[in-house]
DRENDO-1510 file (C-alpha; in Angstrom, 1 decimal, always signed):
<recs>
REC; n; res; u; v; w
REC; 1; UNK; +26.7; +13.4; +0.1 .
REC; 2; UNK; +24.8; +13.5; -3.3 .
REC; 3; UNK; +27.7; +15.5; -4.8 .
REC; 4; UNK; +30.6; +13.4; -3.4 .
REC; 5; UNK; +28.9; +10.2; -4.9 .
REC; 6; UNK; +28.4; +11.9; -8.2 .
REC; 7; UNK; +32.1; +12.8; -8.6 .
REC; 8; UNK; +32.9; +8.9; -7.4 .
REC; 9; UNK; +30.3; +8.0; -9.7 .
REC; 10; UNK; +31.9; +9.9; -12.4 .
REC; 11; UNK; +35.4; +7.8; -11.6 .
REC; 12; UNK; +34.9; +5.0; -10.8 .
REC; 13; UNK; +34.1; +1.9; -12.8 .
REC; 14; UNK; +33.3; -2.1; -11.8 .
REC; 15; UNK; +31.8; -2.9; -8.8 .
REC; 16; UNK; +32.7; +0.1; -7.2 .
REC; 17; UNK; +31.1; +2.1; -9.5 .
REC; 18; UNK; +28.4; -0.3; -9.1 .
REC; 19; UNK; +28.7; +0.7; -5.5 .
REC; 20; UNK; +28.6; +4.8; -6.2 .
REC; 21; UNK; +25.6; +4.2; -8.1 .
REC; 22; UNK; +23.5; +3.0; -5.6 .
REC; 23; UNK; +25.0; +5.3; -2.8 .
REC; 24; UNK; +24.6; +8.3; -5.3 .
REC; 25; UNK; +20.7; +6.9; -6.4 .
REC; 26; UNK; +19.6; +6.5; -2.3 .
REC; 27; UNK; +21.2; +10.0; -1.5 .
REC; 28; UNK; +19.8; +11.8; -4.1 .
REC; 29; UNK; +16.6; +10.0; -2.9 .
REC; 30; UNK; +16.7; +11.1; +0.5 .
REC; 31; UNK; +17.9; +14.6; -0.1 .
REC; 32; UNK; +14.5; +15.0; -1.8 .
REC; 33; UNK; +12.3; +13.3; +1.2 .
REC; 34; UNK; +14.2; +15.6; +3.2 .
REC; 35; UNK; +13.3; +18.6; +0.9 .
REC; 36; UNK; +9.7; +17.7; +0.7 .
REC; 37; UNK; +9.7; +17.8; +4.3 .
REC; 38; UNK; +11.6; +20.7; +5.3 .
REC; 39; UNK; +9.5; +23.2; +2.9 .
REC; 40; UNK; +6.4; +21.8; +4.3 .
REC; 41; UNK; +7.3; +22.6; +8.0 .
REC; 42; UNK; +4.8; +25.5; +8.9 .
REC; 43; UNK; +7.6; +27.2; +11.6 .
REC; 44; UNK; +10.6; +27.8; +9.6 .
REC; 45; UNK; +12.7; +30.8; +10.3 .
REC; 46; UNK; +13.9; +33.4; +8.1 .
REC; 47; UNK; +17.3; +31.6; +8.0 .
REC; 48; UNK; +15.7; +28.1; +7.7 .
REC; 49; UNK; +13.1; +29.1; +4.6 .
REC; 50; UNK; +16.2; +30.4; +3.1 .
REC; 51; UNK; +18.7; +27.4; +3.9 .
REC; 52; UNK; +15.6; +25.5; +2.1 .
REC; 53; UNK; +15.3; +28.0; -1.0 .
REC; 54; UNK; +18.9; +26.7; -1.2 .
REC; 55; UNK; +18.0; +23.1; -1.1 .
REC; 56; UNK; +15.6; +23.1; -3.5 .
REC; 57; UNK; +17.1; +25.1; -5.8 .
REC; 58; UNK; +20.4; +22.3; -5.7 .
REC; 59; UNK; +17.8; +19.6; -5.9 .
REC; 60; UNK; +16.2; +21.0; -8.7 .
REC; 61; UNK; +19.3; +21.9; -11.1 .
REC; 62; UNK; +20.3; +18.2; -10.7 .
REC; 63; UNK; +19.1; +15.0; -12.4 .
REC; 64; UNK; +17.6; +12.4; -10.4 .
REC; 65; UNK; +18.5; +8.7; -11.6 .
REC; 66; UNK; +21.1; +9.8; -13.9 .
REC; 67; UNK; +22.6; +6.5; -15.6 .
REC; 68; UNK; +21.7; +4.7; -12.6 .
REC; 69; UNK; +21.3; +1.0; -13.5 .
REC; 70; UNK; +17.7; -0.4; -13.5 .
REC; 71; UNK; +19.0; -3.2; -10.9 .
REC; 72; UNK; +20.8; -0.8; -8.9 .
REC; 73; UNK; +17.5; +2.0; -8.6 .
REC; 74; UNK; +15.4; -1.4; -7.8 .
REC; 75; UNK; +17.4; -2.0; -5.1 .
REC; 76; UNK; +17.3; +1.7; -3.9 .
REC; 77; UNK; +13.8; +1.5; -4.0 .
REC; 78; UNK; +13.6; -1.3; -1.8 .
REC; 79; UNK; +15.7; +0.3; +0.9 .
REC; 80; UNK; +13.9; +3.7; +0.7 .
REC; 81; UNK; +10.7; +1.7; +1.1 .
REC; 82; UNK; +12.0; -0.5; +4.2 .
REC; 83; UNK; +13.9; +2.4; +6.0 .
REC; 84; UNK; +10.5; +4.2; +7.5 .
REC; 85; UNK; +8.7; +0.6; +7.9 .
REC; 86; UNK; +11.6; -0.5; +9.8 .
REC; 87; UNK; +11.8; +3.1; +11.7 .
REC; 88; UNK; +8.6; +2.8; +12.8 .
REC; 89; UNK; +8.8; -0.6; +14.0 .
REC; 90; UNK; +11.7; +0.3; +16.2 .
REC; 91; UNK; +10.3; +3.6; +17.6 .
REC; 92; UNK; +6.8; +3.8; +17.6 .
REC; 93; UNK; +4.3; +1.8; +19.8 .
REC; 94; UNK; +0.6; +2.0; +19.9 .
REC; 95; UNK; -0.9; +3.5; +22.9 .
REC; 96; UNK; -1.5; +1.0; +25.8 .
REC; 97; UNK; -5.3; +1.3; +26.3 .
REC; 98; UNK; -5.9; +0.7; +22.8 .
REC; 99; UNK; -3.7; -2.7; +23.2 .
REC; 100; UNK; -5.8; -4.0; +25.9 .
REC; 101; UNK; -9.1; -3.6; +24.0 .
REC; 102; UNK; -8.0; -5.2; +21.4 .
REC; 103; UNK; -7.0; -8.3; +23.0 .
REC; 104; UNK; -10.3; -8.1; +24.8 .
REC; 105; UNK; -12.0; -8.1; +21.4 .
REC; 106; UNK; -10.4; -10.8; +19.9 .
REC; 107; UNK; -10.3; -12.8; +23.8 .
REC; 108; UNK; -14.6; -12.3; +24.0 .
REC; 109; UNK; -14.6; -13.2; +20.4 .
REC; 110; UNK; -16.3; -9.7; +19.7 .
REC; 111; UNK; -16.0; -7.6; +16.4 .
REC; 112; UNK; -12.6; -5.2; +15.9 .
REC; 113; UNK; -13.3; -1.9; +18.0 .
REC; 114; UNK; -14.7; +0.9; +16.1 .
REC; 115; UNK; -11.7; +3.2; +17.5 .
REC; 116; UNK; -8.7; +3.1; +15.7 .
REC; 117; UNK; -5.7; +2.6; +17.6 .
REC; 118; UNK; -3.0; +5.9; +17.6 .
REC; 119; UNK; +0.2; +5.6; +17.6 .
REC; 120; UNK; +1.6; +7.9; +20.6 .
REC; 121; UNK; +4.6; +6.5; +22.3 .
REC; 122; UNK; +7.8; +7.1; +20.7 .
REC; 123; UNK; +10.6; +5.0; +21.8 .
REC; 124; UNK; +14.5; +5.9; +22.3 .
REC; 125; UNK; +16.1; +2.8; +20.5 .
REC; 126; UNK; +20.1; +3.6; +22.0 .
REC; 127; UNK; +20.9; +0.0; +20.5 .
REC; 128; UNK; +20.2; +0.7; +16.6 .
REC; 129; UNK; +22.7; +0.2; +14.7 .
REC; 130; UNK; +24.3; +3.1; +12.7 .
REC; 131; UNK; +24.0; +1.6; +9.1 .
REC; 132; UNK; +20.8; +0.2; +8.6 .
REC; 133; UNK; +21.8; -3.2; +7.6 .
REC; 134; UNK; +19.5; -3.7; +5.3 .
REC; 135; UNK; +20.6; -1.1; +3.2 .
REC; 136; UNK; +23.9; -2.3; +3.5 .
REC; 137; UNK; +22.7; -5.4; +2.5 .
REC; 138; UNK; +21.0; -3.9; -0.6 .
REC; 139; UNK; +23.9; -2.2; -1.6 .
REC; 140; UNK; +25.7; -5.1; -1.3 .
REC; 141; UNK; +23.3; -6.7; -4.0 .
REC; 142; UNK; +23.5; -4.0; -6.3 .
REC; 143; UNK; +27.5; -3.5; -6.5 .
REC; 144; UNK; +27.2; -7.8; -7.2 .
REC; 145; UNK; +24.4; -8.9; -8.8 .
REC; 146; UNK; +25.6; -12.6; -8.4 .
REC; 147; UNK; +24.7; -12.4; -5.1 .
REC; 148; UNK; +21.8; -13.6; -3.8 .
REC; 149; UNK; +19.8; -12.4; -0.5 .
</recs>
Protein backbone atom coordinates (compact mmCIF):
# COMPACT_ATOMS: atom_id res chain seq x y z
CA UNK A 1 0.00 0.00 0.00
CA UNK A 2 2.79 2.40 1.13
CA UNK A 3 4.56 1.97 -2.18
CA UNK A 4 1.53 2.33 -4.55
CA UNK A 5 0.62 5.67 -2.70
CA UNK A 6 4.13 6.97 -3.10
CA UNK A 7 4.22 6.37 -6.80
CA UNK A 8 0.48 8.23 -6.91
CA UNK A 9 1.92 10.62 -4.71
CA UNK A 10 4.74 11.18 -7.01
CA UNK A 11 1.97 11.83 -10.04
CA UNK A 12 -0.43 13.21 -8.97
CA UNK A 13 -1.19 16.83 -8.25
CA UNK A 14 -4.43 18.94 -6.72
CA UNK A 15 -6.72 17.43 -4.60
CA UNK A 16 -5.84 14.10 -5.61
CA UNK A 17 -2.60 14.51 -4.72
CA UNK A 18 -3.96 16.00 -1.71
CA UNK A 19 -5.74 12.70 -1.44
CA UNK A 20 -2.36 10.36 -2.01
CA UNK A 21 -0.78 12.28 0.65
CA UNK A 22 -2.87 11.46 3.36
CA UNK A 23 -3.42 7.79 2.11
CA UNK A 24 0.47 7.54 1.66
CA UNK A 25 1.04 9.50 5.37
CA UNK A 26 -1.71 6.80 7.35
CA UNK A 27 -0.10 3.75 5.42
CA UNK A 28 3.22 4.44 6.12
CA UNK A 29 1.81 5.01 9.70
CA UNK A 30 0.30 1.75 10.05
CA UNK A 31 2.98 -0.24 8.33
CA UNK A 32 5.09 0.84 11.34
CA UNK A 33 2.43 -0.07 14.21
CA UNK A 34 2.28 -3.18 12.48
CA UNK A 35 6.17 -3.49 12.55
CA UNK A 36 6.46 -2.62 16.10
CA UNK A 37 4.09 -5.28 16.80
CA UNK A 38 5.05 -8.07 14.75
CA UNK A 39 8.95 -7.97 15.98
CA UNK A 40 7.63 -7.87 19.50
CA UNK A 41 5.61 -11.12 19.20
CA UNK A 42 7.56 -13.60 21.38
CA UNK A 43 6.36 -16.90 18.98
CA UNK A 44 7.51 -16.00 15.62
CA UNK A 45 8.70 -18.76 13.36
CA UNK A 46 11.72 -18.97 11.45
CA UNK A 47 9.79 -17.85 8.30
CA UNK A 48 7.81 -15.13 10.30
CA UNK A 49 11.21 -13.41 12.09
CA UNK A 50 12.43 -13.38 8.58
CA UNK A 51 9.20 -12.01 6.71
CA UNK A 52 9.69 -9.29 9.70
CA UNK A 53 13.61 -8.80 9.00
CA UNK A 54 12.04 -7.89 5.62
CA UNK A 55 9.70 -5.44 6.94
CA UNK A 56 11.80 -3.54 8.91
CA UNK A 57 14.34 -3.39 6.72
CA UNK A 58 11.67 -1.68 3.93
CA UNK A 59 10.40 0.48 6.69
CA UNK A 60 13.59 1.60 7.64
CA UNK A 61 15.15 2.53 3.98
CA UNK A 62 12.07 4.73 3.59
CA UNK A 63 11.21 8.24 4.81
CA UNK A 64 8.32 8.66 7.01
CA UNK A 65 6.35 12.07 6.37
CA UNK A 66 8.05 12.80 3.25
CA UNK A 67 6.50 16.25 1.89
CA UNK A 68 3.44 15.39 3.55
CA UNK A 69 1.42 18.62 4.26
CA UNK A 70 1.27 19.75 7.95
CA UNK A 71 -2.78 19.75 7.50
CA UNK A 72 -2.75 16.52 5.80
CA UNK A 73 -0.29 14.59 8.75
CA UNK A 74 -2.72 16.46 11.32
CA UNK A 75 -5.42 14.79 9.94
CA UNK A 76 -3.62 11.41 9.84
CA UNK A 77 -2.84 11.82 13.20
CA UNK A 78 -6.30 12.13 14.24
CA UNK A 79 -7.42 8.95 12.44
CA UNK A 80 -4.48 6.86 13.77
CA UNK A 81 -5.44 8.12 17.24
CA UNK A 82 -9.35 7.32 16.80
CA UNK A 83 -8.88 3.99 14.94
CA UNK A 84 -7.87 1.80 18.30
CA UNK A 85 -10.32 4.12 20.51
CA UNK A 86 -13.01 3.29 18.19
CA UNK A 87 -11.79 -0.49 17.89
CA UNK A 88 -12.02 -0.99 21.32
CA UNK A 89 -15.24 0.49 21.74
CA UNK A 90 -16.74 -1.85 19.27
CA UNK A 91 -15.02 -5.07 20.42
CA UNK A 92 -14.10 -4.97 23.78
CA UNK A 93 -16.41 -5.08 26.94
CA UNK A 94 -15.54 -5.11 30.55
CA UNK A 95 -16.15 -8.20 32.40
CA UNK A 96 -19.78 -8.55 33.83
CA UNK A 97 -19.01 -8.91 37.57
CA UNK A 98 -17.00 -6.04 37.52
CA UNK A 99 -20.12 -4.03 35.90
CA UNK A 100 -22.39 -4.99 38.63
CA UNK A 101 -20.18 -3.70 41.47
CA UNK A 102 -19.79 -0.74 40.06
CA UNK A 103 -23.27 0.09 39.82
CA UNK A 104 -23.58 -1.10 43.29
CA UNK A 105 -20.98 1.37 44.35
CA UNK A 106 -22.27 4.25 42.86
CA UNK A 107 -26.28 2.79 43.72
CA UNK A 108 -25.13 2.53 47.91
CA UNK A 109 -23.40 5.81 47.36
CA UNK A 110 -19.99 3.98 48.45
CA UNK A 111 -16.44 4.87 47.24
CA UNK A 112 -15.15 3.39 43.60
CA UNK A 113 -13.99 -0.39 44.16
CA UNK A 114 -10.50 -0.86 44.87
CA UNK A 115 -10.43 -3.65 41.87
CA UNK A 116 -9.90 -2.41 38.67
CA UNK A 117 -12.20 -3.52 36.18
CA UNK A 118 -10.41 -5.98 33.08
CA UNK A 119 -11.36 -5.91 30.02
CA UNK A 120 -12.03 -9.80 28.97
CA UNK A 121 -14.84 -10.13 26.52
CA UNK A 122 -14.04 -9.62 23.00
CA UNK A 123 -16.92 -9.04 20.78
CA UNK A 124 -17.41 -10.19 16.98
CA UNK A 125 -18.79 -6.84 15.44
CA UNK A 126 -20.06 -8.69 11.75
CA UNK A 127 -21.85 -5.23 11.08
CA UNK A 128 -18.56 -2.84 10.94
CA UNK A 129 -18.18 -1.21 8.22
CA UNK A 130 -15.19 -1.88 5.93
CA UNK A 131 -13.79 1.72 5.71
CA UNK A 132 -13.71 3.30 8.97
CA UNK A 133 -15.71 6.31 8.25
CA UNK A 134 -14.03 8.47 10.05
CA UNK A 135 -10.99 8.10 8.25
CA UNK A 136 -12.82 8.50 5.27
CA UNK A 137 -14.08 11.47 6.66
CA UNK A 138 -10.54 12.76 7.56
CA UNK A 139 -9.29 12.10 4.31
CA UNK A 140 -12.02 13.85 2.97
CA UNK A 141 -10.80 17.00 5.06
CA UNK A 142 -7.37 16.77 4.05
CA UNK A 143 -7.81 16.37 0.08
CA UNK A 144 -10.23 19.88 0.74
CA UNK A 145 -9.37 21.93 3.29
CA UNK A 146 -12.51 24.10 2.75
CA UNK A 147 -14.35 21.67 4.17
CA UNK A 148 -15.44 21.70 7.40
CA UNK A 149 -16.40 18.53 9.81
Amino acid sequence: MVDLWRRIVSRASGRTLRRAQFQLAHWQAQTRDTFTTLRSYPRLTETGQFFVDMMGDTITARTDGEGIPEDVAARVMDAAVAHPVRRRLRHLRPEARAVGELADAWAAGAPYPARQPTVEVVVPCGHAAAVDGYRALLCKVATDPSYVL
